[in-house]
C-alpha positions in Angstrom: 233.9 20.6 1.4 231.3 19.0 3.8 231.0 19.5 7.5 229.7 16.9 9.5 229.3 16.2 13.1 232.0 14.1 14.6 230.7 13.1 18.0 227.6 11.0 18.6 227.0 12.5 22.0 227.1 16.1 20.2 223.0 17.0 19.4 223.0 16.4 15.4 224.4 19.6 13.6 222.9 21.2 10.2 225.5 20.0 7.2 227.2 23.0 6.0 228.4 23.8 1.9 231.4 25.9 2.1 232.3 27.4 -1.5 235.3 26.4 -2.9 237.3 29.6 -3.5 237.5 30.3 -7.2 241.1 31.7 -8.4 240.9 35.0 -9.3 242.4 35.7 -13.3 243.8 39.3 -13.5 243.6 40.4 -17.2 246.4 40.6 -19.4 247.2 42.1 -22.5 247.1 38.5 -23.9 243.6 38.0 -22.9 241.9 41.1 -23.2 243.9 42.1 -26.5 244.7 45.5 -25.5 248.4 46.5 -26.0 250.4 47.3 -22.1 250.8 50.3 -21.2 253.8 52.2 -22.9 254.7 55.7 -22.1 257.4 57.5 -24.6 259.3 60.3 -23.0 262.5 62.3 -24.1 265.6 62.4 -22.3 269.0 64.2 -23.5 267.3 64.8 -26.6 266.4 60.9 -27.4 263.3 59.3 -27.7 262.5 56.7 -24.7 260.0 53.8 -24.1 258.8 52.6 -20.9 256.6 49.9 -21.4 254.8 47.9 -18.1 256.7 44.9 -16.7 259.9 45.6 -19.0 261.0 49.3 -18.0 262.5 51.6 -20.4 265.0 51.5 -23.6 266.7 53.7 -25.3 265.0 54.2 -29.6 266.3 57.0 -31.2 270.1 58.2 -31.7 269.1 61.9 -33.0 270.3 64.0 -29.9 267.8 67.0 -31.4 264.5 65.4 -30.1 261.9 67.7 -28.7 258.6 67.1 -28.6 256.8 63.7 -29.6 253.1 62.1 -29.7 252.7 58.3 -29.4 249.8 56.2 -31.8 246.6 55.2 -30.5 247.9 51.5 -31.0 251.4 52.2 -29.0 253.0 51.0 -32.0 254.7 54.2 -33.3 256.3 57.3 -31.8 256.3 60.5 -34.2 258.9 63.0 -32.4 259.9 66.5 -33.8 263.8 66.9 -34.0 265.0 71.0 -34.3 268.9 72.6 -34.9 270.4 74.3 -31.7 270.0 77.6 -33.5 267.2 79.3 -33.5 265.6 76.1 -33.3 266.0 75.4 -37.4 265.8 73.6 -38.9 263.3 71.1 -38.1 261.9 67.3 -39.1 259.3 65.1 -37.9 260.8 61.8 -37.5 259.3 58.6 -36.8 260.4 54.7 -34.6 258.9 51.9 -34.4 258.1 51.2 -30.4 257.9 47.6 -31.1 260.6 45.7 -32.8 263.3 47.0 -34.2 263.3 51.0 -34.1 263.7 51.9 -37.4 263.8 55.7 -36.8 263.3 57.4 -40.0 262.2 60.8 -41.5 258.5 61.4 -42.4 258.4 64.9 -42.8 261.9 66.5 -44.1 263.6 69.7 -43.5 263.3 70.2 -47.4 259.4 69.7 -48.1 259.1 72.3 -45.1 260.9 75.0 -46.6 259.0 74.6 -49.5 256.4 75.6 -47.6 258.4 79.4 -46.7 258.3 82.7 -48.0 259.0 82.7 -52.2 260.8 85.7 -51.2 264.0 86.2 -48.9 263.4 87.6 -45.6 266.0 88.4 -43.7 263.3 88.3 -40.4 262.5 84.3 -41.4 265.0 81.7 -40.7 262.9 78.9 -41.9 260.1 76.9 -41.7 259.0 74.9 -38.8 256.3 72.8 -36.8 254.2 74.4 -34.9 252.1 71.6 -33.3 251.4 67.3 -34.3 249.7 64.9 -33.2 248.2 61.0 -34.4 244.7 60.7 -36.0 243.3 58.4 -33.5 243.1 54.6 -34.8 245.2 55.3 -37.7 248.9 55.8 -38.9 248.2 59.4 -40.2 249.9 61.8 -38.2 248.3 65.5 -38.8 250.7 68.3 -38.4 250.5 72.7 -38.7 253.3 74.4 -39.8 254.9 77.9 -38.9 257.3 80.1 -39.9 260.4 80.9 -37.5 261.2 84.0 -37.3 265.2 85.1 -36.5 264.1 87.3 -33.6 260.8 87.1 -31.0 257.8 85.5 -32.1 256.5 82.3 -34.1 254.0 82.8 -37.0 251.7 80.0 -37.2 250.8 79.1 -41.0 247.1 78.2 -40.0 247.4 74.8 -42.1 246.6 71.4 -41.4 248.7 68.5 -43.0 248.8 64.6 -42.8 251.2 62.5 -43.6 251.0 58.7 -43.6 253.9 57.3 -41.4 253.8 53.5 -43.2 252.7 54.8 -47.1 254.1 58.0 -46.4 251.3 59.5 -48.6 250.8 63.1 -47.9 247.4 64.9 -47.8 246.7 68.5 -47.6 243.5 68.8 -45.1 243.7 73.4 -45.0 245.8 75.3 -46.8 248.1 78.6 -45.0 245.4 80.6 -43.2 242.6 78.3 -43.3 243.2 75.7 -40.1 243.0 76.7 -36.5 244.4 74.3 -34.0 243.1 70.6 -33.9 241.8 68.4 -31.4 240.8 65.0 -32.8 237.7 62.9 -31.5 238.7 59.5 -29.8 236.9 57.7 -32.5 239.3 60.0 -35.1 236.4 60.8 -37.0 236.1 64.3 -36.5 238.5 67.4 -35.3 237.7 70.5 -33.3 239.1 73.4 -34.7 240.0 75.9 -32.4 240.5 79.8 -33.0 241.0 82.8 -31.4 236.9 84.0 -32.0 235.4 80.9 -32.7 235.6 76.9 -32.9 235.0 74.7 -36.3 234.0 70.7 -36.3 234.9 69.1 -40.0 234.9 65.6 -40.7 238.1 64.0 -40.6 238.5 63.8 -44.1 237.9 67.5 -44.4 234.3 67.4 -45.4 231.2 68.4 -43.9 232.7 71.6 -42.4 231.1 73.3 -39.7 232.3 76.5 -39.1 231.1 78.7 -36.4 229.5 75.8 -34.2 230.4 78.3 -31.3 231.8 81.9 -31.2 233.1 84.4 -28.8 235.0 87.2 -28.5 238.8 87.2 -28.5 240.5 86.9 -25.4 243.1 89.8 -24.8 246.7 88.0 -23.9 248.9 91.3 -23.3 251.2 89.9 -26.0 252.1 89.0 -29.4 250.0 85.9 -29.3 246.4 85.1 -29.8 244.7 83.0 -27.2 242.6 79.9 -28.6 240.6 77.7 -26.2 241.2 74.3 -25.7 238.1 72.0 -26.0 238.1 68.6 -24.5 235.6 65.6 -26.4 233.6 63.6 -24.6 234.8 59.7 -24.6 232.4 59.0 -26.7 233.0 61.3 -29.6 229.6 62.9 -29.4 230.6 66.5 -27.8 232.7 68.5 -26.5 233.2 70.6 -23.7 235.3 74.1 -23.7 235.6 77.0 -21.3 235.7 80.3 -22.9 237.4 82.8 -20.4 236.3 87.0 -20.4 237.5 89.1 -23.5 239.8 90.8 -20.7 241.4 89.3 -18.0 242.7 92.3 -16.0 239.2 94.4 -16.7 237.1 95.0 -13.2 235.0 93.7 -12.3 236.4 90.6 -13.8 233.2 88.6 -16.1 233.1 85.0 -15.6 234.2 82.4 -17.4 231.4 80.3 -19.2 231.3 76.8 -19.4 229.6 75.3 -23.1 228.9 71.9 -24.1 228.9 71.4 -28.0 227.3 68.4 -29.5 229.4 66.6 -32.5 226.3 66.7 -35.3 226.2 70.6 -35.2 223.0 71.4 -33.1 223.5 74.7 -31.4 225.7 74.6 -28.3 224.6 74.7 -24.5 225.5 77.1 -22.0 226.3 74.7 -18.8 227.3 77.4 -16.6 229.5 80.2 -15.7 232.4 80.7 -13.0 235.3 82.4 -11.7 
């Protein structure tokens, strides 16, 4: 657009270029290729999708839902279904959150019992699943496994356990006692293990182990439970970061708690700071 003068009596006037406003293009899932944003929840025991712009439905039909974990891609919800007593037994199902639902069983009630006591014990009511979660970029869900007892208190069997959720192809990762609880990297390359003295990186194919990248001493809880930190990777899969609180909580004076950084390739961890 130009702007000229208008009047010849008017003393001459500089010609002035005003920029054509350019429409502004918001991105979309169709033009940057990334899937909207989908949250799964549980309600009344069912499995639930809100996705952006469309709201929420209704996928599952089980009643028994309690827990669930959604895939990297948004394309599939795993979700843990448990009886009303004494929370046995359970399942790890699986729905499709695109299409039709399709909910289906990946892990069964069966091939978790298998997993019990080869004795009868009248303190055991079954097997169960203590914790899952999706391998980042991937189909393969990676789950531990416990033992529920009839009275107070859940066993953890210290395993770790994928299952593929479209070949259904299992894979043993640990065996009982060998696994501490997992945190995978956001590439899904490599897991933190996390224990009660002491945290583990392994490839995600179980190779390349690295035990005792960092160790502490145990954390008292004042119950039948051992405490295991909870590290947090970096978003680029190179480290992770973990607070480590003092052995005993209620001791005075009360010793801080230290902050550590721990780089993915094994070199020794770093001391960032301590706190209270």
């Amino acid at each position: 657009v130009l702007i000229t003068p208008t009047s010849q009596s008017s003393p001459p006037q500089p010609t002035v270029a005003l920029a054509t406003p350019t429409p502004q293009v918001f991105p979309t899932p169709e033009t940057t290729g990334v899937p909207p944003l989908r949250i799964a929840y549980i309600k009344n025991g069912n499995v639930y999708l809100w996705t952006a712009g469309d709201g929420s439905i209704k996928l599952t039909n089980t009643n028994n839902a309690v827990d669930l974990s959604i895939s990297s891609d948004g394309e599939l919800i795993a979700f843990k279904c448990q009886g009303a007593i004494n929370y046995f037994p359970q399942e790890i199902w699986v729905v499709n959150a695109t299409g039709t639902p399709n909910e289906r069983v990946l892990i069964s009630s069966e091939s978790l019992s298998a997993l019990g006591p080869t004795e009868p014990n009248p303190n055991i009511s079954g097997v169960g699943v203590n914790s899952f979660s999706w391998r980042p970029q991937t189909h393969e869900l990676a789950y531990i496994t416990n033992l529920i007892h009839t009275g107070v208190g859940v066993a953890s069997n210290n395993d770790l356990r994928l299952v593929n959720a479209d070949t259904l192809a299992q894979t043993i990762l640990f065996e009982k006692g060998e696994s501490g609880i997992f945190y995978y990297s956001p590439n899904g390359d490599e897991i933190a293990l996390s224990f009660p003295e002491r945290i583990s990186l392994v490839s995600a194919d179980g190779s390349n182990l690295r035990p005792d990248v960092l160790t502490f001493p145990s954390v008292l809880t004042y119950s039948e439970y051992f405490y295991s930190p909870h590290p947090i990777w970096s978003a680029d899969s190179l480290s992770l970061r973990v607070t480590i609180p003092p052995s005993d909580p209620l001791v005075e004076p009360l010793s801080p708690t230290a902050l550590w950084s721990i780089p993915a390739d094994g070199a020794s961890p770093v001391l960032l700071g301590n706190g209270y």
